[in-house]
N, C-alpha and C positions, 0 to 999 in steps of 0.2 A: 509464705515464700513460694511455696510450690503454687498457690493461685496464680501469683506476679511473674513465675517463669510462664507457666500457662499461657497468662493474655500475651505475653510477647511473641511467645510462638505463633498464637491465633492473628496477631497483628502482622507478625512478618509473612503470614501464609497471604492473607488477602491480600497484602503489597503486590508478592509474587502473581497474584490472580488476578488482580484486577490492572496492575499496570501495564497490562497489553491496551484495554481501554481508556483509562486515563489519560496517557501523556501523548501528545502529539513528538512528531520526529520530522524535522527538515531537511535538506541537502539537493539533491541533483536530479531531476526527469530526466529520464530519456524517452527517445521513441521507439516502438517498433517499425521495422523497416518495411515498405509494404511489399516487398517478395514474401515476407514471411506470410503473405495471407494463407488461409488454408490449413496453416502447418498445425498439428497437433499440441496443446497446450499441456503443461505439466495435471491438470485435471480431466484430462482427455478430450476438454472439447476443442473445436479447431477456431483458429485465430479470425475473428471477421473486424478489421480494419474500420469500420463503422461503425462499431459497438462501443459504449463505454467501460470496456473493461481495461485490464492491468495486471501486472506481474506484482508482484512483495514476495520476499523471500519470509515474513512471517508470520503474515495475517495470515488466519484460514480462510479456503477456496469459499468464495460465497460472500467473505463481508463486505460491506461496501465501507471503502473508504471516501473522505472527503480532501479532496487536495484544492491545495489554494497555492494560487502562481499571479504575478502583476495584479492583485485585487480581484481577483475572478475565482471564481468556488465552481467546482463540478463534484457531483458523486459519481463514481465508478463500481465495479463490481471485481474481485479477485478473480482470476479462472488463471493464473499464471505463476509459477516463479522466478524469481529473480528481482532485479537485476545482481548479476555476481561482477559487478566491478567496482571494484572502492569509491567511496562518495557519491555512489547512484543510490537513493531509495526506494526507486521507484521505475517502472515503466507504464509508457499510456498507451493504446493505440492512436493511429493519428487523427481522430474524429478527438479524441478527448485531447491531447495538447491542442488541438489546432481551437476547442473550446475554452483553454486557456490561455489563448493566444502568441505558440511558440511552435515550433516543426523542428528542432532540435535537440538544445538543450534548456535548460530552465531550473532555476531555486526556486524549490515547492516545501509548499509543508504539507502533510499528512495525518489525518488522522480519522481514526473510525466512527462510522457512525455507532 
């Protein structure tokens, strides 16, 4: 008995661990706006508008995500957070929507490399 509690726990722990890589998550890009160039990122580097990076409120700074929009894949790099507005998952710079082919908004899916 106490084995069989055991593996459950050990089962529910790795859920917890590894389901940030696991599962993909979809909903809404946005973009950054390109006044924002320059500005300081939540990882302290500054924002460059030609780079493929992105904002997630909860990947860590560095992983690279893979998003997919209209049949187009890019990988990006975190160095940001957010987006904090309901049904966004995501922010791209506009080098990276515009290689997904949108300047707005856009249903993307997400998920890590």
């Amino acid at each position: 008995m106490v084995v069989s509690k055991l593996s459950a726990a050990v089962a529910a722990l790795a859920l917890l661990v590894f389901a940030d890589v696991a599962t993909a998550e979809s909903g809404i890009a946005s973009v950054y706006p390109q006044s924002y160039k320059g500005r300081r990122t939540a990882s302290g580097q500054a924002l460059n508008p030609a780079a493929m990076t992105c904002a997630h409120r909860r990947h860590p700074f560095g992983s690279n995500l893979r998003v997919t929009a209209r049949g187009k894949s890019i990988t990006c790099r975190v160095t940001d957070r957010g987006p904090f507005v309901r049904g966004r998952v995501i922010d791209l710079t506009p080098v990276a929507a515009r290689a997904l082919g949108f300047s707005g908004l856009a249903h993307v899916s997400v998920e890590r490399m």
